[in-house]
N, C-alpha and C positions, 0 to 999 in steps of 0.2 A: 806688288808682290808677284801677278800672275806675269808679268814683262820679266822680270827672272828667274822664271820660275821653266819661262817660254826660252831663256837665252839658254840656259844651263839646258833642257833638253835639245836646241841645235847643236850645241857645241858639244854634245854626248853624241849626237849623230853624226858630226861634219866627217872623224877618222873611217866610218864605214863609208860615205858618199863619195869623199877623198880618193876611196880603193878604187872607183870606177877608172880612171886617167893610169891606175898602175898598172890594172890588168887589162886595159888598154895596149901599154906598151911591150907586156908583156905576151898578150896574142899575137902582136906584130913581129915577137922573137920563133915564129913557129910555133904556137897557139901555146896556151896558158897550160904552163905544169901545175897541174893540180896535185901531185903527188909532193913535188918539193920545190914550190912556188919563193922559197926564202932563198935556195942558191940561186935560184931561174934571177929572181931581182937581184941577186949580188952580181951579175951579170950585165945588170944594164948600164948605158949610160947615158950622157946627152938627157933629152925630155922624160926616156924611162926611169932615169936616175931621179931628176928631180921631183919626179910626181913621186917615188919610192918615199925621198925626206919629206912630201907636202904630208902623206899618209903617215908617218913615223912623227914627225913634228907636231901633227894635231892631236893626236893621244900624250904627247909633254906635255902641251899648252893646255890640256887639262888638269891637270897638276898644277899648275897656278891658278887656274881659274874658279876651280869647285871649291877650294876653300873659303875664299873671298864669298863666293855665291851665299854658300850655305852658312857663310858667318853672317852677314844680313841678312840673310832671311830667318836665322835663330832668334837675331837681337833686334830684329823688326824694324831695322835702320832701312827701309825699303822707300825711302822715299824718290825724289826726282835724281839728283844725283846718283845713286845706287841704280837705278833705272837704264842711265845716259851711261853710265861705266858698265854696266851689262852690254848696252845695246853694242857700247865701245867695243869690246871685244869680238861680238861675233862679225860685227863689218871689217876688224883687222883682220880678220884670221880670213876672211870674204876674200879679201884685197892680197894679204899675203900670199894663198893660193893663185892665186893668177900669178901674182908677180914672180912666183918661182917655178907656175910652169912655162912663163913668156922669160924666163931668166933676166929678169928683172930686179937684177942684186939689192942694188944700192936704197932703192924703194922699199924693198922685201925686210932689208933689217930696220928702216926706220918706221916699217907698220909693226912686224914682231914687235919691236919697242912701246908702242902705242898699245897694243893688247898686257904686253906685260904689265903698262903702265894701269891699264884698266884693272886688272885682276890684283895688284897692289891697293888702286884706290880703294876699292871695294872693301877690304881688309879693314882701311883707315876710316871711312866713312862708317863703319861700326863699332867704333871705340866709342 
């Protein structure tokens, strides 16, 4: 239980950590607008672009993920598998990050797939 309990708070952090690489890119546009940082990123492209969707992308993939979490951990279906589809997820989403700030397409949508895949099993593992 506490290995989901551990994923589901990473993956509630990764969208703030994520923000590091955008306002990154975004200082390098003539420092960070803090006033209207959402046009400043409509602005980027190249690597600022992509760190923008790594940050927007991991706040979705929580959307699929917390309900799988928190349906096993309701229905106590916490065992090994439940465990290994948690841990699943936060190394995809580990791995997707990289691969879409090294644009690393073709990788990128087949770990996305693997995370989704986690946060479905997760679902099914508690029927």
């Amino acid at each position: 239980m506490n290995t989901i309990i551990i994923c589901l708070i990473i993956a509630t952090v990764m969208p703030i950590l994520f923000k590091a690489p955008l306002a990154y890119a975004q200082n390098k546009m003539g420092g960070y607008d803090n006033r209207t940082p959402r046009d400043q990123q409509s602005k980027l492209t190249g690597f600022g672009a992509r760190a923008r969707a790594v940050h927007e992308n991991s706040f979705e993939a929580l959307i699929m993920f917390i309900p799988g979490a928190l349906t096993a951990l309701i229905t106590r279906n916490v065992g090994d598998i439940a465990q290994y589809l948690a841990i699943g997820f936060v190394i995809s989403r580990l791995i997707y990050a990289l691969c879409y700030w090294l644009d690393i397409h073709i990788l990128r949508s087949l770990v996305w797939s693997v995370g989704l895949g986690c946060s479905i099993g997760l679902l099914i593992v508690s029927l």
